[in-house]
C-alpha positions in Angstrom: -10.9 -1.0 18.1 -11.0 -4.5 16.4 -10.2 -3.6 12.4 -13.2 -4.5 10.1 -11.8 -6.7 7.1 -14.0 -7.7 3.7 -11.7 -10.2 1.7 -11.9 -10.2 -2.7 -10.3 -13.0 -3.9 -11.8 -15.8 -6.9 -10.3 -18.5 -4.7 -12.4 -19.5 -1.8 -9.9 -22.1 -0.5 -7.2 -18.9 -0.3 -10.2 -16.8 1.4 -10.8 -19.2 3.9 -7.4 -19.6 4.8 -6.7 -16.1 5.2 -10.0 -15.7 7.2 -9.0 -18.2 9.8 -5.7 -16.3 9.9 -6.7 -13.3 10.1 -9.6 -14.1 12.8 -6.5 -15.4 14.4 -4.9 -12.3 14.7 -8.3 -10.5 16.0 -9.7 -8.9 12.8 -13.3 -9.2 12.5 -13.8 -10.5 8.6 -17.3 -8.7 7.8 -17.3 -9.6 4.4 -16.1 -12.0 1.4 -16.4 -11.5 -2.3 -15.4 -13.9 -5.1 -15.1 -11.3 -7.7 -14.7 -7.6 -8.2 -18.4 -7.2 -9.3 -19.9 -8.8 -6.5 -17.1 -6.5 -3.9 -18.3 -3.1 -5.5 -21.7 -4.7 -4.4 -20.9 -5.0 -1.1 -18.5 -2.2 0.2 -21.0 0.3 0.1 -23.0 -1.7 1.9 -20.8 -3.2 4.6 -18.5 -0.5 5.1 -15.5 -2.4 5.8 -12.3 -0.1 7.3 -10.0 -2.3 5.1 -10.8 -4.0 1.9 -8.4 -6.9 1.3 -7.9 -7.2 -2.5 -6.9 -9.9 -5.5 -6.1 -8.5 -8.3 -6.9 -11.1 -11.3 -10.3 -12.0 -10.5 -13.2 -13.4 -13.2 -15.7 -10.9 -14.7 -14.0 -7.7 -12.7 -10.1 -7.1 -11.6 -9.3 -6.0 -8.6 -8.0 -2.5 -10.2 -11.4 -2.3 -11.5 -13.2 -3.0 -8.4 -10.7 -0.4 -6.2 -11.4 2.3 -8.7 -15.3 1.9 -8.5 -15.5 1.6 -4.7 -12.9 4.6 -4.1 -15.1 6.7 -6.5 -18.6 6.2 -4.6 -16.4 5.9 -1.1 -12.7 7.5 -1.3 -12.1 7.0 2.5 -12.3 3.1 2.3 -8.8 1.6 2.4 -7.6 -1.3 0.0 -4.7 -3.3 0.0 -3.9 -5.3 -3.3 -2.8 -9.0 -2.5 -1.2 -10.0 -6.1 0.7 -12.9 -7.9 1.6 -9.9 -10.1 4.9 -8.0 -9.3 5.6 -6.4 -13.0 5.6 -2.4 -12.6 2.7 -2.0 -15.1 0.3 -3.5 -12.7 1.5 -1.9 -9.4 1.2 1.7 -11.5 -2.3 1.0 -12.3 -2.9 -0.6 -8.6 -1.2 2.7 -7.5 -3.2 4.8 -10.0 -6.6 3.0 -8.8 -6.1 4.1 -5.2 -5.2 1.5 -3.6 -2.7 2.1 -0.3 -1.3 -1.4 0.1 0.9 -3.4 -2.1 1.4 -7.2 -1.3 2.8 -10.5 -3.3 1.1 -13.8 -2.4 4.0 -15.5 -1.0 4.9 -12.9 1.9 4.0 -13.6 5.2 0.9 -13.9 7.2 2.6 -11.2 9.4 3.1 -8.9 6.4 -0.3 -8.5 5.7 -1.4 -8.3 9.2 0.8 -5.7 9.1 -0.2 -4.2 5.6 -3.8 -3.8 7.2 -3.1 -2.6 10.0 -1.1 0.2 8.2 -3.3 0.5 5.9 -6.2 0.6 8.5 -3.8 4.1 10.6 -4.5 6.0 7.3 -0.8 4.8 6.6 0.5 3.1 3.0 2.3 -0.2 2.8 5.0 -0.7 0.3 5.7 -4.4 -0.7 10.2 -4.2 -0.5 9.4 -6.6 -3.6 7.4 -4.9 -5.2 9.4 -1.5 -4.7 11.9 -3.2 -5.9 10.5 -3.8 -9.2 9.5 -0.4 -9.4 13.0 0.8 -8.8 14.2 -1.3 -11.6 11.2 -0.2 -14.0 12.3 3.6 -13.1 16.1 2.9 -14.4 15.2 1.1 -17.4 13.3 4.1 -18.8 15.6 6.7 -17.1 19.1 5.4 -17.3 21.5 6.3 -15.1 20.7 8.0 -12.2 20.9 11.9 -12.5 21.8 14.6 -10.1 18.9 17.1 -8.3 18.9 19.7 -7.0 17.4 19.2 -3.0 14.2 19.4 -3.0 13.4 18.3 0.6 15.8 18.8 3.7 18.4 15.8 4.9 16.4 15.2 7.6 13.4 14.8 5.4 15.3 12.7 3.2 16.3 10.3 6.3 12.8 9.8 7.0 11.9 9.3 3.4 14.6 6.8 3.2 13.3 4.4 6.5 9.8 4.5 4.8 11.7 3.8 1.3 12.7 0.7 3.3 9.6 -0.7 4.9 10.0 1.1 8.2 6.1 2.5 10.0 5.9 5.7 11.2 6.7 3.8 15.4 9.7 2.3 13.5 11.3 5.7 11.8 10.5 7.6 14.8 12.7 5.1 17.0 15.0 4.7 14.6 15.8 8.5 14.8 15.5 9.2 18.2 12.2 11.8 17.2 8.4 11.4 18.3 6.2 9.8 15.9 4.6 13.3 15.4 7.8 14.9 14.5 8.0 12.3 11.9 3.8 12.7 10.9 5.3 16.4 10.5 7.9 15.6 8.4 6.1 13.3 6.2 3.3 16.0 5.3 6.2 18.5 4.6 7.7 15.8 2.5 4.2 15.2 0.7 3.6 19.0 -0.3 7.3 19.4 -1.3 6.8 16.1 -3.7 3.2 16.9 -4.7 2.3 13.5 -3.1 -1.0 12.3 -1.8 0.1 9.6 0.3 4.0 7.7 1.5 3.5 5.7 -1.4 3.6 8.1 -4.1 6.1 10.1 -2.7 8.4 7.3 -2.2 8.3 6.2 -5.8 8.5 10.1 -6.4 12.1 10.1 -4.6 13.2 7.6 -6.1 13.3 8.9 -9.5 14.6 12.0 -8.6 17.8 10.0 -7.3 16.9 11.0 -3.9 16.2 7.7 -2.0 16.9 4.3 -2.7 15.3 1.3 -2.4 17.8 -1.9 -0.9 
């Protein structure tokens, strides 16, 4: 099924760069929206399986936008493209809803691989971004502290793969188990951590000391 993209971004040479890319890669851009405003328009609209999102955008954010689309349609999926990699912003990106996490100078391939993540009902997690996170987490809790288990070793290996940017195809090769096993393990993982989704639960670990992000 070809993967249905609208792209938000204030910078039409950027959107038409990422449309010919993209089109490249066989998504079908349905959409295009130069500000947050005129996205909220459309989504409801359009439908798109996979909103591409800016961040700092003229008149609306991108935060803005995700939380008012996710409140009239919480299945649509968004994935925040953004020049911004300080932990306040990715909180409030992860706080709006959004499932994907991406800086402007990664790859073409990372965020044909964000989407299509993204687009499986699965969360991407920028390593930079994480990273900032991770350093964010010790400033305000110090030194790392020791927990009681809350989730099994195995559980933990998976948590950790995913902790490091690995899909749910990747983990499940990694450790010789079927990708169902490892589906399995992440809802386990989710309830254990009160987590909605891989993202929350990794940044969840991580302050508990019980992953860490390389």
């Amino acid at each position: 099924m070809v993967i249905r993209l609208m792209l938000v971004d204030d910078h039409k040479m950027l959107r038409q760069g990422l449309r010919r890319s993209l089109e490249e890669e066989g998504f079908s851009i349905v959409a295009e929206a130069a500000d947050g405003t005129e996205a909220v328009r459309l989504a409801p609209a359009i439908k798109p399986d996979v909103v591409l999102m800016d961040v700092s955008m003229p008149d609306m954010d991108g935060i803005e936008a995700t939380k008012r689309i996710l409140a009239v349609d919480p299945d649509r999926r968004i994935v925040m493209l953004t020049m911004h990699g300080d932990a306040s912003v990715i909180e409030q990106a992860i706080k709006a809803g959004a499932v994907g996490y991406l800086t402007k100078d990664c790859s073409i391939d990372e965020v044909v691989e964000a989407i299509r993540m993204a687009a499986n009902g699965e969360t991407a997690l920028s390593p930079q971004l994480a990273q900032t996170m991770l350093k964010e987490v010790r400033k305000i809790h110090g030194t790392e502290k020791e927990e009681e288990r809350v989730i099994s070793k195995r559980e933990e290996e998976v948590l950790q793969l995913i902790a490091d940017g690995c899909s749910t195809p990747e983990v499940a090769a990694k450790l010789y188990i079927s990708q169902k096993t490892v589906k399995n393990h992440l809802a386990s993982i989710y309830e254990k951590l009160n987590a909605r989704d891989r993202t929350q639960a990794v940044l969840t670990a991580v302050r508990l000391g019980i992953v860490r992000l390389n």
